[in-house]
N, C-alpha and C positions, 0 to 999 in steps of 0.2 A: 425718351418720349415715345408713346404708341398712340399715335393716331388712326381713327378707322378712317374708312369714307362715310361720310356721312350725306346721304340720300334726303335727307329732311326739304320739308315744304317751306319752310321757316318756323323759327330763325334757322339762318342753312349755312352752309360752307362758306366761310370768307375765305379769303386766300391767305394762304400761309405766312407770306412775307409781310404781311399787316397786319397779322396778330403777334407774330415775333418781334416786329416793330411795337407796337403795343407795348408788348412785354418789357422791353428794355427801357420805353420810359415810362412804365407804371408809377414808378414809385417815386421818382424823380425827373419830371417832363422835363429834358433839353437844359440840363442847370438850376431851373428855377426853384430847386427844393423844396416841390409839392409835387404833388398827383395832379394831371387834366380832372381828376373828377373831385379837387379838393380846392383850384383857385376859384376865383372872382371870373363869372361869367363874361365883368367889363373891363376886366384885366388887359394889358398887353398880347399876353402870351396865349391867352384862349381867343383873342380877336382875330390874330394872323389865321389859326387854326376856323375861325367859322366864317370868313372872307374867303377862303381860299377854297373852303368846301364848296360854296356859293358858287364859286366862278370857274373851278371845273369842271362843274356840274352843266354849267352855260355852253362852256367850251362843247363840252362832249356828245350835247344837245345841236348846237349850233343858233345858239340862242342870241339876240345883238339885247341893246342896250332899252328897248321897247318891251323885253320881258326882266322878270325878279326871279330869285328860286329862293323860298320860303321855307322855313323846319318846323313842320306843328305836330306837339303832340297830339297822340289821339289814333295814330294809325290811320290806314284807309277807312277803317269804318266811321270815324270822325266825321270825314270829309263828304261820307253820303248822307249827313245831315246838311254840313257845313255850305254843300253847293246851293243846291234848293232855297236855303234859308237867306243866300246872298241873293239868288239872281230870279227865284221863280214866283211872279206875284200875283196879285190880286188877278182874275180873268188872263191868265197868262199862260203856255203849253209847254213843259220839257218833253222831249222826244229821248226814248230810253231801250238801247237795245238789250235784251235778259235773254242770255244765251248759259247760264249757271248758277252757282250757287251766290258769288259774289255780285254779278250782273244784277239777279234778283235784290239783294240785299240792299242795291242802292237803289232799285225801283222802291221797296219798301218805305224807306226813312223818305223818299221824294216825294210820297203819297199823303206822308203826314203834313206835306207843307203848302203842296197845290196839286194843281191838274197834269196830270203824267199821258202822254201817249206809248205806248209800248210799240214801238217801231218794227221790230221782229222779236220773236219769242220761240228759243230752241231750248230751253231750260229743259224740260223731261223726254227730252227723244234721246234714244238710245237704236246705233251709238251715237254717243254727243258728238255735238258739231256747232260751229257757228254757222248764221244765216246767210246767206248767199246775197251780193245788193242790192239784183233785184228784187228780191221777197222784203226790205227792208220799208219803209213806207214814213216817209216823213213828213211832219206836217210845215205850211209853209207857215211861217211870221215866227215857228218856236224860236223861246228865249235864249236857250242851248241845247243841243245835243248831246249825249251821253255813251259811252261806250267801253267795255272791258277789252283788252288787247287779248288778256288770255287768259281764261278758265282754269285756275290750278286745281282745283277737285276734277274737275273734266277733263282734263290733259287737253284743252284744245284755245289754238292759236287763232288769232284774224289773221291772216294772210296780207287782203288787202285792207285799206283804209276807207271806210268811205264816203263822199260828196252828199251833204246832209244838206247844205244851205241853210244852218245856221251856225252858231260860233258852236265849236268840236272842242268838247273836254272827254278826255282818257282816263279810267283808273289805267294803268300798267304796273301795278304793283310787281306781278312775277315776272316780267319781260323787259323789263326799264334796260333801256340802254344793251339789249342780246341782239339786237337784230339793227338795221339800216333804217333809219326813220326821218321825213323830214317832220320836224316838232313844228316846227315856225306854221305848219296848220293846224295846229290846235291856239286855240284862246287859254287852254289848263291843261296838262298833264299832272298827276298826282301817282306817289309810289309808297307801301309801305315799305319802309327800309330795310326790313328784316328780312327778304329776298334775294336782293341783288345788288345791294346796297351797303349793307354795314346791320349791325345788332337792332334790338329792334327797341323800342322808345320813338321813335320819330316819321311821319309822315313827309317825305318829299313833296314840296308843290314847285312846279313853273308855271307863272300865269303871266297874261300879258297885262300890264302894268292900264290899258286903258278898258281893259275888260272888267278889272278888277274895279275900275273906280265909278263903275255903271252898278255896281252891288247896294243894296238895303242898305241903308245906316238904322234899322232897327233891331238888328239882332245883338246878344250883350255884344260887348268891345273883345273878349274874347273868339269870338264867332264870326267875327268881320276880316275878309281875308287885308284891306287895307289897313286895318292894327299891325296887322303882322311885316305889309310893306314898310310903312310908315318907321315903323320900331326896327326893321333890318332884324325880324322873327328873333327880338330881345326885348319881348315886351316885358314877360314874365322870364323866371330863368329857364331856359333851355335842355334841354336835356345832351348835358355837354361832352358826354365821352362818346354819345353814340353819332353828334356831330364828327367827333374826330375821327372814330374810325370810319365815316361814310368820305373825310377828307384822303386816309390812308388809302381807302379804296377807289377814290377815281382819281388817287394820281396813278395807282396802277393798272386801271382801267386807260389809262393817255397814253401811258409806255405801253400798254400792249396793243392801243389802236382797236378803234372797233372795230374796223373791216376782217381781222386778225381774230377777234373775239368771236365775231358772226360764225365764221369759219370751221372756230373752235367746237363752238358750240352747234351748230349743224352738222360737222363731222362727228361727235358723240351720241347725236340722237341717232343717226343714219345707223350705226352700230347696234344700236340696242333693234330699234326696229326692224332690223335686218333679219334679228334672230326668229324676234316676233311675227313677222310675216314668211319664216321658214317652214312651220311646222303646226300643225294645226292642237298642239301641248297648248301654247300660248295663243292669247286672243286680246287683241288689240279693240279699245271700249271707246276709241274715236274714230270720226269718220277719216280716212287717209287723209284726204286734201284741207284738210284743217288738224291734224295733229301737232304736237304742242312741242318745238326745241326746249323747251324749259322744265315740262310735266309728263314724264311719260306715264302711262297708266295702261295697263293689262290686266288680265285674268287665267288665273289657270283653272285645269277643269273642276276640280271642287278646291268647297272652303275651308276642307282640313290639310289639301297639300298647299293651300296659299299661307296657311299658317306654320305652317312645315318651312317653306321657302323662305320664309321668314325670319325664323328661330335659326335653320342653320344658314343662311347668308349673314345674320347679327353672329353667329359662332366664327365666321372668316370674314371678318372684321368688317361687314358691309350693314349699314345698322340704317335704322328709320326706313324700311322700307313698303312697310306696313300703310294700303291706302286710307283714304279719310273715313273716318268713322261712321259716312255717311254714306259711302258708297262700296266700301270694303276693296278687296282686292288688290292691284300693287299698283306704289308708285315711286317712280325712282323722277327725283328731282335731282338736275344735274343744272347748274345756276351758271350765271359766268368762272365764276372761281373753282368749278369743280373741277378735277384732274381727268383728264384722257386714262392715266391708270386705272383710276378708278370704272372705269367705264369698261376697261379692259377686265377687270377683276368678275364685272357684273356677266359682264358679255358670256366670260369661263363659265359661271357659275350657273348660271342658266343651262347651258348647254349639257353641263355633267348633270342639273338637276334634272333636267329629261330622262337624262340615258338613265338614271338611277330608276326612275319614278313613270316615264311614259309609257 
């Protein structure tokens, strides 16, 4: 087996002992001589499997019996239709913070449906940053609130949470469950999977079960998040293998504990940006006090040694490192499942690519 590290935004590094597990029952899940991606969605043996994902997902959250956790196709970008169309109506105001490329995204699709306040708006400052709370400006009576936890194009994190005074829904696509959160203040959380989660096919939602049943009944029945309650997210079929691996994944997310995980993962970032704020070679494209545990994103001084940096860290085995197309330069995505080696690998490689090139 040669495996590189792989630095991708998503789909990204799951951890090794869930794809190995994986593997062994590919072909034949647990006896039942089939594949998870070849039985009956309302099978025995795939229920255990998407009950279990459900409710460690609860668990790891800290969720009680007042909220649901949902599997909808569609990915996040689904879901910045999907909120609007449930909860935002006729003469009515969502409050939308757009601090990036994703932030904006859901202001957009929230535009086609109603009236959007834009709360604060960091989206083209450079270096990116989220807004600070008190710049934040919220209006009273809004329907919901809206907020990205963290910019994966922009390498930049929210730090804190904050007090909106009305129900708080989160994309956390790239942050789900890296850091210490109490969920129980949010009305919605939503993730695509393909981050931190397990492969991608599936949007994660937690909603709270009486917020949900305040939603339109006029959007189709697919688009109604209470279809998805009501059906136990088996309305239609599922997208069932990448249920199981999001199952694989947070039971290894429980044995490693988040506080464990947080740890981890803030002692990898601290690493890389160590080097970054060494040596004026690298340049750091967020503002410090909002940079991102999950996205790190740099520049070197021009755009033929980033592509340089590039070609040979993929030549030692460090691959995707190449930033968003949208805003070039480097981004080393280091998720929960990535390895400290690997960090150790980058950290090297850095260092010699100065001495080589500075």
């Amino acid at each position: 087996m040669s495996r590189v590290y792989n630095f991708a935004a998503g789909p990204a590094v799951l951890p090794l002992e869930c794809l190995q597990e994986a593997q062994a029952d590919l072909v034949d899940f647990q006896g039942s001589g089939m594949s998870i991606m070849e039985m009956s969605h309302r099978g025995k043996e795939y229920d255990a499997i998407h009950n279990e994902a459900r409710e460690n997902l609860k668990k790891l959250m800290g969720l009680g019996d007042d909220y649901e956790v949902l599997f909808i196709q569609g990915g996040a970008s689904l879901q910045f239709a999907m909120i609007p169309m449930n909860w935002l109506g006729k003469d009515q105001t969502a409050d939308y913070i757009n601090a990036g490329t994703w932030g904006a995204s859901a202001v957009k699709q929230a535009q086609m449906i109603g009236n959007v306040n834009i709360a604060a708006n960091t989206q083209k400052e450079i270096p990116t940053r989220m807004p600070s709370l008190d710049e934040m400006k919220w209006t009273p009576g809004a329907v919901y609130s809206h907020i990205t936890t963290n910019e994966t194009i922009a390498g930049t994190e929210m730090k804190e949470i904050p007090e909106t005074g009305s129900p708080l829904i989160a994309d956390m696509s790239s942050d789900i469950l890296s850091c210490p959160r109490d969920y129980n203040r949010f009305v919605m959380v939503y993730a695509g999977a393909q981050k931190n989660l397990g492969p991608a096919g599936a949007a994660v939602v937690a909603i709270r079960k009486d917020f949900a049943e305040k939603g339109s009944a006029t959007p189709p029945t697919m688009l109604r998040y209470q279809t998805h309650i009501d059906k136990n997210s088996l309305y239609n079929t599922p997208p069932c293998f990448t249920i199981y691996m999001i199952c694989l994944t947070t039971r290894w997310l429980l044995k490693q504990g988040l506080e464990t995980v947080y740890a981890n993962n803030a002692a990898k970032a601290k690493k890389i940006y160590d080097v970054i704020d060494s040596t004026a070679f690298y340049r750091g494209t967020a503002q410090k006090d909002c940079r991102s545990n999950m996205n790190i994103t740099f520049r070197l001084p021009t755009e033929e040694l980033e592509a340089l940096f590039v070609k040979q860290a993929a030549e030692n085995g460090m691959k995707q490192l190449k930033g968003h197309r949208s805003v070039g330069g480097i981004r080393a995505s280091i998720y929960n499942a990535f390895p400290m080696a690997g960090v150790d690998s980058l950290v090297a490689f850095m260092k010699e690519f100065e001495k080589r090139n500075g």
